[in-house]
KEKE-3310 file (N, C-alpha, C; in steps of 0.2 Angstrom, whole numbers, plus 5000, padded with zeros to 4 digits):
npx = (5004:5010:5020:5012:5005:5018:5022:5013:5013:5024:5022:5014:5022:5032:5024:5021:5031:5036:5029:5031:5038:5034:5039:5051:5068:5065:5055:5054:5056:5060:5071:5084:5082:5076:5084:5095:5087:5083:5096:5099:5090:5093:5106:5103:5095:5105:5113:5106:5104:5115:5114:5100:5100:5109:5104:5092:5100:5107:5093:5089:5099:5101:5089:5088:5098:5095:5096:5091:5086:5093:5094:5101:5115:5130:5144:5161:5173:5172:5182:5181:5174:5174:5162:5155:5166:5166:5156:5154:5164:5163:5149:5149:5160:5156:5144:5152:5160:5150:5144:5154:5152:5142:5142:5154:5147:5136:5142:5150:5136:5129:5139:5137:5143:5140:5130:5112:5106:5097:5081:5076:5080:5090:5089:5099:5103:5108:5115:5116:5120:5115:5117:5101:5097:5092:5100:5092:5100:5093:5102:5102:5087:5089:5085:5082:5077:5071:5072:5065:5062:5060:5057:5054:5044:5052:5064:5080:5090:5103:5115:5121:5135:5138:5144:5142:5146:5149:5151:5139:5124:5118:5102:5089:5075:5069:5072:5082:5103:5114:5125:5138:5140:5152:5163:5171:5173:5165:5152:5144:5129:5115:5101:5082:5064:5053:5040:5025:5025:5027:5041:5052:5067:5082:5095:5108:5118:5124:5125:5124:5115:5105:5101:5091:5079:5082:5077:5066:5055:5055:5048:5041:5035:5018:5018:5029:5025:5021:5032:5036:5025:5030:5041:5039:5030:5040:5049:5042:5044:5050:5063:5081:5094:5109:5128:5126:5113:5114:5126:5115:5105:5114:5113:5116:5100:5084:5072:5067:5055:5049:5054:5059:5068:5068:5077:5095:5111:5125:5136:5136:5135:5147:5156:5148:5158:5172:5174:5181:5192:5198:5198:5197:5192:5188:5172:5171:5177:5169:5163:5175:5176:5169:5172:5178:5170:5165:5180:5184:5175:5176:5186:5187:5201:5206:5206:5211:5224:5241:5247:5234:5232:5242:5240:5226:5234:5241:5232:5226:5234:5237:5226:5226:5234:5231:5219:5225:5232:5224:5217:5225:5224:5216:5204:5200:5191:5181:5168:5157:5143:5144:5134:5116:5105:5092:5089:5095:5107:5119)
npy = (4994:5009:5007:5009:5022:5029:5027:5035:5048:5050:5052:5061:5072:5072:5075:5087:5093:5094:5101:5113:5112:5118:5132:5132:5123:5112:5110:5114:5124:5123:5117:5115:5117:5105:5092:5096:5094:5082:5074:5078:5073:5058:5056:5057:5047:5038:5039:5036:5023:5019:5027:5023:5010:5010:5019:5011:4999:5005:5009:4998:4986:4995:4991:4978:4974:4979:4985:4972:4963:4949:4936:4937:4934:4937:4941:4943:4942:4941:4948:4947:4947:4942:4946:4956:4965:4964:4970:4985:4989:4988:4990:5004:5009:5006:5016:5026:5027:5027:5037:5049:5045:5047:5062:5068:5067:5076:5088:5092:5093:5101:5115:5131:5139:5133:5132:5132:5118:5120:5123:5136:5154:5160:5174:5188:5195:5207:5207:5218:5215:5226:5238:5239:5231:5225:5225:5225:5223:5225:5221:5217:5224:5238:5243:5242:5237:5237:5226:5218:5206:5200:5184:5177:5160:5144:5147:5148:5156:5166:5174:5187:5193:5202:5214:5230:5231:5224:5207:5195:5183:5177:5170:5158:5150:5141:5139:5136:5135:5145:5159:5167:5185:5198:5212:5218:5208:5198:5185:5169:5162:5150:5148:5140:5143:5131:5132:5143:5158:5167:5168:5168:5177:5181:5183:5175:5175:5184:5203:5212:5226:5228:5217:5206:5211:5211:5205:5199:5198:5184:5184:5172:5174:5169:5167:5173:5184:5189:5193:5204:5213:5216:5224:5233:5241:5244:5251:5263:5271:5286:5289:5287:5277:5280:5287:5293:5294:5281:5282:5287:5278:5267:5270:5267:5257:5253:5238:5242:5248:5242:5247:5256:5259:5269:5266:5264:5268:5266:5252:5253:5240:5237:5248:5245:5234:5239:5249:5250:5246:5256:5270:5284:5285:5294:5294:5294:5285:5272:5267:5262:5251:5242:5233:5226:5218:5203:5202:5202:5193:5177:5166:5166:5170:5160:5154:5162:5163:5167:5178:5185:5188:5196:5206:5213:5215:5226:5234:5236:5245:5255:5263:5264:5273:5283:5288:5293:5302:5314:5317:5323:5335:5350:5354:5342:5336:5331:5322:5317:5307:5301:5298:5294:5281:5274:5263:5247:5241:5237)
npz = (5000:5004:4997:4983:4986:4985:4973:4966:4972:4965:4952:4951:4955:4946:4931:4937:4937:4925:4916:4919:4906:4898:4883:4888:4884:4882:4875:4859:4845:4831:4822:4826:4838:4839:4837:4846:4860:4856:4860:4873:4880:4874:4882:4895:4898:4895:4904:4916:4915:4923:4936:4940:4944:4954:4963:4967:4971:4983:4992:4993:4999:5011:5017:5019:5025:5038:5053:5067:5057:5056:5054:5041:5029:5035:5029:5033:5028:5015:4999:4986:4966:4953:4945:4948:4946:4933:4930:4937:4929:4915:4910:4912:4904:4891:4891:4891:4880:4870:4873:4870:4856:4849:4855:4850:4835:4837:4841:4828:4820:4824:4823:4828:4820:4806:4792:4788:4781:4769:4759:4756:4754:4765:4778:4786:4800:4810:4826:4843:4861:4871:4888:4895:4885:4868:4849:4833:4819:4803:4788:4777:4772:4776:4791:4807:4824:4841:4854:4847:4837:4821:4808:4794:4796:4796:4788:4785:4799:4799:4811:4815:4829:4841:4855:4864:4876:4890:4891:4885:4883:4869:4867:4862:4868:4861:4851:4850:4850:4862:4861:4863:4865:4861:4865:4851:4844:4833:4833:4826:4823:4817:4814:4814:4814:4813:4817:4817:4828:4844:4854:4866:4870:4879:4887:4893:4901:4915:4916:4923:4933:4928:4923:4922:4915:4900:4888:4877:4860:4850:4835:4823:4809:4802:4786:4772:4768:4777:4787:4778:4779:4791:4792:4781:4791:4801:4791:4789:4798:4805:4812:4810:4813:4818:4822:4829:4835:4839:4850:4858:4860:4866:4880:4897:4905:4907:4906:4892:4881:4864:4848:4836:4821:4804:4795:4793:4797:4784:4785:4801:4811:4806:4812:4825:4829:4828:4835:4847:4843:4837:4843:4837:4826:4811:4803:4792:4786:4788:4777:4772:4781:4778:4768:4776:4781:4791:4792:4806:4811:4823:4823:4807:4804:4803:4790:4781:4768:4771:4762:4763:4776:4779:4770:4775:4785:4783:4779:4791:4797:4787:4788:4802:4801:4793:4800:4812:4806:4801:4812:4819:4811:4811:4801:4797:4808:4811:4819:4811:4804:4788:4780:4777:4773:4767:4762:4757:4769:4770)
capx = (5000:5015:5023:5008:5005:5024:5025:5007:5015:5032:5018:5010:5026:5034:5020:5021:5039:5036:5022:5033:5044:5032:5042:5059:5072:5060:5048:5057:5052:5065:5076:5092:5081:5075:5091:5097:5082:5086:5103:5096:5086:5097:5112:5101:5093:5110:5117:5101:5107:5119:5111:5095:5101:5114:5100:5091:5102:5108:5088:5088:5102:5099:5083:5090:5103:5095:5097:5085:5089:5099:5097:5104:5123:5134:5150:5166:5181:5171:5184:5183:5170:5175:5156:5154:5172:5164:5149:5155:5169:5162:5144:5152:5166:5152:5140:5154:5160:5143:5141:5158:5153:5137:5145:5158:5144:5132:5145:5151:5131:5126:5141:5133:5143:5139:5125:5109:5106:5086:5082:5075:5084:5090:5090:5104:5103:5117:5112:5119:5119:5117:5115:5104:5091:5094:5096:5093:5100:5094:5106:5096:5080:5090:5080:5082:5072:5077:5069:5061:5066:5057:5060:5047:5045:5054:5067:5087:5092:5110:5114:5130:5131:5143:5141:5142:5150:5149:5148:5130:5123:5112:5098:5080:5077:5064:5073:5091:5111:5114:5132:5141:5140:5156:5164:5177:5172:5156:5152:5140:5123:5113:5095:5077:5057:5048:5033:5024:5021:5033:5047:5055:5072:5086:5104:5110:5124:5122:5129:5126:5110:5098:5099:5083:5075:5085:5072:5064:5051:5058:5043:5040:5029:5017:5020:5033:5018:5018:5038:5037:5022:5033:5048:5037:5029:5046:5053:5038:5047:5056:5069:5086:5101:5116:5131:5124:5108:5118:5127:5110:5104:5119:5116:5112:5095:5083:5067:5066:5051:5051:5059:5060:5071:5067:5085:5102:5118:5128:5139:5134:5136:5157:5158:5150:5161:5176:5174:5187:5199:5202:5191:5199:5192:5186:5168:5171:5179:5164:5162:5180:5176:5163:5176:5183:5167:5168:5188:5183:5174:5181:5188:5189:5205:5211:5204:5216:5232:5246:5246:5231:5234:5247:5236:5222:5237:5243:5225:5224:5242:5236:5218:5226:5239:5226:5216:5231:5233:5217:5215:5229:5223:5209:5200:5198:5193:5174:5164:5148:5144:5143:5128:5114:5103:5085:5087:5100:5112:5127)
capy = (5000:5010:5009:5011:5028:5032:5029:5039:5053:5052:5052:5068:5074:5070:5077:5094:5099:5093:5106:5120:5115:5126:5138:5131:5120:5104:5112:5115:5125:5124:5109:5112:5115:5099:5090:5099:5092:5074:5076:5080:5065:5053:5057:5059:5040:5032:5039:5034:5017:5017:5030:5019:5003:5012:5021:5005:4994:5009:5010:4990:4983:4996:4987:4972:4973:4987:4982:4967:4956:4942:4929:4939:4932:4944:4939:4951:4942:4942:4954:4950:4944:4946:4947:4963:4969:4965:4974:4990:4993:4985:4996:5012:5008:5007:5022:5033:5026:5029:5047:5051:5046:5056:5069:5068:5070:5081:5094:5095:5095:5105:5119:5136:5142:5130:5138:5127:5118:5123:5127:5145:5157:5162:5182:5189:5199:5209:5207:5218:5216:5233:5239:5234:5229:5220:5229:5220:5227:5220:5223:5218:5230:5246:5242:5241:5235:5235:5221:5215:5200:5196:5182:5172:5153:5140:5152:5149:5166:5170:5180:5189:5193:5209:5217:5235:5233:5218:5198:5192:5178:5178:5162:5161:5143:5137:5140:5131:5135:5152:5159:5174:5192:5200:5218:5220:5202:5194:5177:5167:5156:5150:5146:5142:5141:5126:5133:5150:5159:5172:5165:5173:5178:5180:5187:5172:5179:5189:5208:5219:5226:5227:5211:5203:5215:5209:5200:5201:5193:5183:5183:5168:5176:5162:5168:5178:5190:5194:5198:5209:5218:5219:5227:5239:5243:5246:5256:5269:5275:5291:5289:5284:5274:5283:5285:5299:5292:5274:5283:5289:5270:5263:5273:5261:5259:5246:5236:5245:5245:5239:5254:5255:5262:5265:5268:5265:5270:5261:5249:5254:5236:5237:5251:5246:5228:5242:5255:5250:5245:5265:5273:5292:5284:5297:5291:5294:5278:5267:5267:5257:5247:5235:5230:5224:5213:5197:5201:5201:5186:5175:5158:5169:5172:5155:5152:5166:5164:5170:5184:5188:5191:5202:5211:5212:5216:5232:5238:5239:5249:5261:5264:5267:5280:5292:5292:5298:5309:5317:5317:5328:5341:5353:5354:5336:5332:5330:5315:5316:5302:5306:5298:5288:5276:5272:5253:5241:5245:5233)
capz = (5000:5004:4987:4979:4987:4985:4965:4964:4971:4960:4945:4952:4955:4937:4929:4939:4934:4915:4916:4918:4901:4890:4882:4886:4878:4880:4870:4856:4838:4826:4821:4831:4847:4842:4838:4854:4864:4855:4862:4880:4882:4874:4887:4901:4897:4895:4912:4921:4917:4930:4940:4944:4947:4959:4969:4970:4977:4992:4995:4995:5004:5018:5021:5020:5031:5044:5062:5068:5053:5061:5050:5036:5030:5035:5028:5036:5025:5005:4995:4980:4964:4948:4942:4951:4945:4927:4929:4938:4926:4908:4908:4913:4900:4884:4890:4891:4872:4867:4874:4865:4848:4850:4856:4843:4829:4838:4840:4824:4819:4828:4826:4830:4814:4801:4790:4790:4773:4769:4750:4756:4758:4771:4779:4788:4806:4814:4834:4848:4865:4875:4894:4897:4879:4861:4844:4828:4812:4796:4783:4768:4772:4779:4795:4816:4830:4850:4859:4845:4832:4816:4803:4792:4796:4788:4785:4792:4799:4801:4816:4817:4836:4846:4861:4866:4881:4895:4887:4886:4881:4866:4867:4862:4871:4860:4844:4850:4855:4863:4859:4868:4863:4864:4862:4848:4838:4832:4834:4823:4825:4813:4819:4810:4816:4810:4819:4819:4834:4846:4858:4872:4868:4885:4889:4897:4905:4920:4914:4927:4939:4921:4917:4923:4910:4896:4885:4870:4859:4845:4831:4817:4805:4797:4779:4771:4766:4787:4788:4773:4782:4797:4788:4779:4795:4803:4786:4789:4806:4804:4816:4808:4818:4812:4825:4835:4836:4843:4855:4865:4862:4871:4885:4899:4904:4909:4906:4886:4876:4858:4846:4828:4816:4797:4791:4794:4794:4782:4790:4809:4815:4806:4819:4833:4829:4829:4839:4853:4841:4833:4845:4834:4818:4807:4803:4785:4785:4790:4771:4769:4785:4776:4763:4779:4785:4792:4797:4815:4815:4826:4817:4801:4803:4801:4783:4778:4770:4774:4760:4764:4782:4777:4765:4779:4791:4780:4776:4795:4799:4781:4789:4807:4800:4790:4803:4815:4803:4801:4821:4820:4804:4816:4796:4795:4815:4812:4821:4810:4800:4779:4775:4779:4769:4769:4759:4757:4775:4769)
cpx = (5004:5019:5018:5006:5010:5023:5017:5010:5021:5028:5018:5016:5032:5033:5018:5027:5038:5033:5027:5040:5043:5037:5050:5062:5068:5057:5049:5052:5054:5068:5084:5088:5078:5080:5094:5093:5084:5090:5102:5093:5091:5103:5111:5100:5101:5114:5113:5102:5111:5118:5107:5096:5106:5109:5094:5094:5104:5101:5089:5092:5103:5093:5083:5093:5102:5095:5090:5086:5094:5099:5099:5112:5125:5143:5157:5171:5178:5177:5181:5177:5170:5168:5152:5159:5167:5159:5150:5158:5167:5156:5147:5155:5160:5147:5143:5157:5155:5140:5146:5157:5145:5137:5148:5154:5139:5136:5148:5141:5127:5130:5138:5136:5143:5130:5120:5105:5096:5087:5078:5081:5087:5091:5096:5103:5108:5114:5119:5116:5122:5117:5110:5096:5097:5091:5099:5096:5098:5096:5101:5090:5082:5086:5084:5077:5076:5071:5063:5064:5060:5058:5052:5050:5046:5059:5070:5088:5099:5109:5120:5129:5139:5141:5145:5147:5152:5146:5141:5131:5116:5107:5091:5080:5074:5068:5081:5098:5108:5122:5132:5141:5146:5162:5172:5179:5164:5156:5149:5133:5119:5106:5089:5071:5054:5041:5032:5023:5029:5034:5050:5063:5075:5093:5104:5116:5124:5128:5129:5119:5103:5099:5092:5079:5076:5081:5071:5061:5055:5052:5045:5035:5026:5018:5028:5030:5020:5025:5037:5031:5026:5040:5044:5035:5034:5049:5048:5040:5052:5061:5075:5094:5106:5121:5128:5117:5109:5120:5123:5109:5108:5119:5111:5105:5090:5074:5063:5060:5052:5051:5060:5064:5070:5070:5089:5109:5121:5135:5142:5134:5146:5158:5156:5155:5169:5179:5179:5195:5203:5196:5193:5197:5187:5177:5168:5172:5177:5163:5167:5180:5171:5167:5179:5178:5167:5175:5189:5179:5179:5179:5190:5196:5210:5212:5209:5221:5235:5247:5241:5228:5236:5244:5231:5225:5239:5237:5225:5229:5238:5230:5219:5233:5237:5222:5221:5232:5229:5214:5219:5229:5215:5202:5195:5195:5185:5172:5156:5151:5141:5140:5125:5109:5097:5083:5091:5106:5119:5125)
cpy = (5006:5013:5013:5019:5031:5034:5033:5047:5055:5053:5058:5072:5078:5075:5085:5098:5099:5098:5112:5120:5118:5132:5136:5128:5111:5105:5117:5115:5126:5115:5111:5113:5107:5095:5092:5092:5082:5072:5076:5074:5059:5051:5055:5050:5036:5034:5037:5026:5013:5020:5026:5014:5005:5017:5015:5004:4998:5007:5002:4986:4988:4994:4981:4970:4978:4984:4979:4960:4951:4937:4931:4937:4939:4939:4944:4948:4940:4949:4954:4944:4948:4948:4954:4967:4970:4971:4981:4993:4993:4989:5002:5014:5012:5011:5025:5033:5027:5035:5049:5051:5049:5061:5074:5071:5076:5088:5096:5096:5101:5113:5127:5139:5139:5132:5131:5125:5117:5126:5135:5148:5161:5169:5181:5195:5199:5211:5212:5217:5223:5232:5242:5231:5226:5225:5224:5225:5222:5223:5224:5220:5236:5246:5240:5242:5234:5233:5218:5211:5198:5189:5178:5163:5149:5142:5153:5157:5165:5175:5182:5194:5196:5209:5225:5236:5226:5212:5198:5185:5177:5173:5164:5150:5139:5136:5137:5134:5141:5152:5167:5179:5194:5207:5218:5213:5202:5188:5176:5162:5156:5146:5145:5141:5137:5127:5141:5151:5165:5169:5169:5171:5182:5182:5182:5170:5185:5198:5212:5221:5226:5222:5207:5204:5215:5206:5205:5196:5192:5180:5179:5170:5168:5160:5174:5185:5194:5197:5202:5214:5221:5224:5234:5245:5249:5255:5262:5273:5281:5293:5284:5281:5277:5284:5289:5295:5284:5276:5284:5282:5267:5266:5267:5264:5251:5245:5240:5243:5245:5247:5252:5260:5259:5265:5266:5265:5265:5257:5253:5247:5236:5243:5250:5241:5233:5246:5256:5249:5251:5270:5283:5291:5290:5294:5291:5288:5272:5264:5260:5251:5241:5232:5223:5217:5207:5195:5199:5196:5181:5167:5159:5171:5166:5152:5156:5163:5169:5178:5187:5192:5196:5206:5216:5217:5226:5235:5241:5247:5257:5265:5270:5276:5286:5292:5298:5303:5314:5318:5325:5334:5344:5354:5347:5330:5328:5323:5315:5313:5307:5304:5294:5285:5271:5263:5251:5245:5242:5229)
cpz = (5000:4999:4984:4980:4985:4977:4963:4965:4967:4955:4946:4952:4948:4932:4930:4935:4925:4913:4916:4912:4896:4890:4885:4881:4878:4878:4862:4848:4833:4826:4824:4838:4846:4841:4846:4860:4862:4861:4870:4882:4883:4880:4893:4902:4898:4902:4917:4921:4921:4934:4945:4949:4954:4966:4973:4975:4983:4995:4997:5003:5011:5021:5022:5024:5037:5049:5064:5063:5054:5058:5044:5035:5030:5035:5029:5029:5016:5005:4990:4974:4956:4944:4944:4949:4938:4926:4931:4932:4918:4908:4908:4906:4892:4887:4887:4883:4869:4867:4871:4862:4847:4851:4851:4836:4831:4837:4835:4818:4818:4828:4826:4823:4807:4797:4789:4784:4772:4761:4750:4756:4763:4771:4785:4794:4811:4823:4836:4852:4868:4883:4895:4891:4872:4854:4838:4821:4806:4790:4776:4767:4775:4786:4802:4820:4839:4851:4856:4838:4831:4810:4803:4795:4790:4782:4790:4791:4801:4804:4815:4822:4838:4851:4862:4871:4884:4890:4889:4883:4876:4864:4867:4863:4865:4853:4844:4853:4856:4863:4864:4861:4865:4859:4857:4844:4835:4831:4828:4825:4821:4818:4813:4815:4811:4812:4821:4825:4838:4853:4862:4871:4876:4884:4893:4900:4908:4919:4916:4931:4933:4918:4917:4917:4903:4892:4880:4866:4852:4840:4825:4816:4801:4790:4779:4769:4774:4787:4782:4777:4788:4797:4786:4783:4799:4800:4788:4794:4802:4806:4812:4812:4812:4822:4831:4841:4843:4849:4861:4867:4866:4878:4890:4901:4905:4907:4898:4882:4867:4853:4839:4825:4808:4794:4795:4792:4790:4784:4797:4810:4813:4814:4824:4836:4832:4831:4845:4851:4839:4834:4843:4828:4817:4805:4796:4783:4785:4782:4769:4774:4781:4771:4768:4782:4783:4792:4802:4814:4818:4822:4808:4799:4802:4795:4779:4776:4771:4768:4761:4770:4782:4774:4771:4785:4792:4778:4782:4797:4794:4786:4796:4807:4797:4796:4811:4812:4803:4809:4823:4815:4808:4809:4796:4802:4814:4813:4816:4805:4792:4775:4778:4772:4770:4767:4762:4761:4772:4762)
residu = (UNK:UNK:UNK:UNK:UNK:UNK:UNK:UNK:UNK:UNK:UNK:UNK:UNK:UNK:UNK:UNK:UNK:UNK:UNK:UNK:UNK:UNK:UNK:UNK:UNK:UNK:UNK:UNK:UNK:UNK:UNK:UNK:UNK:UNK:UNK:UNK:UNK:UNK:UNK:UNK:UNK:UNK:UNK:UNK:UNK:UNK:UNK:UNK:UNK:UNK:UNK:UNK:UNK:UNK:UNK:UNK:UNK:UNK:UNK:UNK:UNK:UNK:UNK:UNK:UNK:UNK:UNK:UNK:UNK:UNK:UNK:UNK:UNK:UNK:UNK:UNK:UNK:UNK:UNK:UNK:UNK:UNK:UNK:UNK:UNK:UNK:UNK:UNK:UNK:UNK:UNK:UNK:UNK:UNK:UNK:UNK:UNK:UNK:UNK:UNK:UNK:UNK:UNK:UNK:UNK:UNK:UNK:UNK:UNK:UNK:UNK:UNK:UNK:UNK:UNK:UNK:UNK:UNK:UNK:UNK:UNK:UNK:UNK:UNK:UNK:UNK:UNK:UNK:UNK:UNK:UNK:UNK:UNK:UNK:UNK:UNK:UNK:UNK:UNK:UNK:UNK:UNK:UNK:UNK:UNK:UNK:UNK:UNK:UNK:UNK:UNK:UNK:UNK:UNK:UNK:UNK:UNK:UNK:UNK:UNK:UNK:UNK:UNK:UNK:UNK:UNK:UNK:UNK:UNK:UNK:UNK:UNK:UNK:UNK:UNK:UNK:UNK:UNK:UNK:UNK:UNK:UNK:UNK:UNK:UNK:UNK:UNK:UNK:UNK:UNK:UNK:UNK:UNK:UNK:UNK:UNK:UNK:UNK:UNK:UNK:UNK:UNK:UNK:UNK:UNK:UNK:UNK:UNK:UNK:UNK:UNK:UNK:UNK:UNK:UNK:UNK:UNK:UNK:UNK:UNK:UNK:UNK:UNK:UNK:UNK:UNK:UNK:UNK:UNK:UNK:UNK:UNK:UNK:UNK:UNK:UNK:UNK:UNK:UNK:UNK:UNK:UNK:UNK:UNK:UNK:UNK:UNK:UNK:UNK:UNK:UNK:UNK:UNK:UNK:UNK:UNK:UNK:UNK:UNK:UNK:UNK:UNK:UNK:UNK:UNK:UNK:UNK:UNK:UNK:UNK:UNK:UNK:UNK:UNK:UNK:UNK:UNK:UNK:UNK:UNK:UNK:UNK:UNK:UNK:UNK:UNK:UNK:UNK:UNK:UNK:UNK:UNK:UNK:UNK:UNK:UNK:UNK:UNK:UNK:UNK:UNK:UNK:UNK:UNK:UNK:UNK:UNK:UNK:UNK:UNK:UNK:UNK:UNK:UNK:UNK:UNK:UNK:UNK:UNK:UNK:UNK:UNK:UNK:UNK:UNK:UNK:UNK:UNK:UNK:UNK:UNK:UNK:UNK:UNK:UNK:UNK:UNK:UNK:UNK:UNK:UNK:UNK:UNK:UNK:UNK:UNK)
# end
């Protein structure tokens, strides 16, 4: 009776926590949250295999052997069985080979910068993390959003991901990995929704006293008719991101409501990728900086050869010598940027 009672509560029990995995990474709406979510299970399942049996037998043979049992063997001089040797060391052995060579393919599967092969194709979004909100640029519509993310379903998005200031972590659970945001590179993560509907998007890396407030809804439109409505909506804003405009937005600031811009400056994510590196650059120069994208990516630098490092190496020296130059001529000192651009931002 006992038991019975006992595994009715692990049910009710069970049943209660599962219940709060809507909307996280067990309730996954894209194909790497679910791969991922695979991945999760299967690992969990194959260590339970030794977990179980090992919580069993504690619960067991303390009931078996608890004080009062006297007719139980109690044998002081047993060492040794090789059947117990086998079994302790030969299961262990083939989990842990089985969760390597799963591991092994997951991880190159699954790599966050591996582009995700889909016969659409795919759109391109340049993410910052600020203090303490999320700003989207969309290159190929002239277009910006803080603390809010669009793409149609059924449609890979490439992200290319910076940070402002302090690392984050930028993860939308339902939709798969989360990669770090960080100032003076850009990461990569390739992501898609196989189901319409809007996702809660998270900084999951604690950045400072606004981060609680950090979020953001990450919307799959059900047709590409709906993002197009959403872009066009966007484009009708007046306000344009250009540098001036960036620097009020970085200012910290906490619990942000959702913000449009219908313009932007022409490669504003190269400088805000750049901005620590040649913080006297001329702004004129934003124009030569996009020749330069995807330099700072990180791991792009090792696909390069060696002349063209070199090449790469001398563009930056050339770049950092006019603008010293120009820092020092009082005609040529001016920080405004020298153009903006209502379409196509890069």
């Amino acid at each position: 009776m006992f038991i019975r009672k006992l595994s009715k509560a692990m049910l009710a029990a069970g049943a209660l926590m599962l219940a709060g995995c809507e909307g996280g990474v067990l309730d996954p709406k894209g194909q790497v949250g679910m791969d991922e979510k695979h991945l999760i299970v299967v690992a969990t399942l194959l260590m339970l295999i030794v977990v179980i049996p090992v919580i069993f037998m504690t619960l067991y043979f303390a009931w078996k052997y608890r004080d009062g049992r006297d007719h139980e063997i109690y044998a002081p001089k047993w060492a040794h069985s090789k059947t117990i040797e086998i079994v302790v060391w030969l299961i262990p052995i083939v989990i842990v080979i089985i969760l390597g060579v799963i591991t092994w393919d997951s991880t190159h599967k699954l790599d966050p910068y591996k582009p995700l092969e889909h016969d659409a194709k795919p759109i391109t979004v340049q993410v910052v993390s600020l203090d303490w909100k999320w700003l989207f640029i969309y290159p190929e519509y002239g277009i910006a959003s803080v603390n809010e993310l669009a793409f149609p379903t059924n449609v890979p998005v490439n992200f290319k991901i910076t940070s402002d200031t302090a690392m984050n972590s930028f993860f939308i659970p339902q939709l798969g990995s989360q990669i770090y945001s960080m100032a003076g590179m850009a990461t990569k993560l390739h992501l898609i929704a196989n189901e319409p509907g809007t996702f809660k998007g998270i900084s999951a890396n604690y950045s400072g006293a606004g981060f609680a407030g950090m979020k953001f809804n990450a919307i799959a439109t059900p047709t590409a008719d709906d993002f197009d409505a959403w872009v066009t909506k966007v484009k009708q804003q007046a306000s344009t991101l250009d540098v001036e405009q960036y620097k009020q937005l970085a200012k910290k600031s906490e619990n942000n409501p959702v913000q449009y811009f219908g313009s932007v400056q022409r490669g504003m994510f190269n400088y805000i990728v750049m901005q620590y590196m040649h913080p006297d650059s001329n702004m004129k120069s934003m124009g030569s900086m996009e020749g330069m994208e995807g330099m700072h990516d990180m791991g792009n630098m090792e696909g390069m050869d060696h002349a063209q490092h070199m090449q790469h190496m001398q563009h930056m020296k050339d770049m950092d010598a006019g603008q010293h130059s120009q820092h020092s001529t009082p005609s040529h000192s001016t920080t405004e940027p020298s153009s903006t651009v209502s379409g196509e931002a890069e």
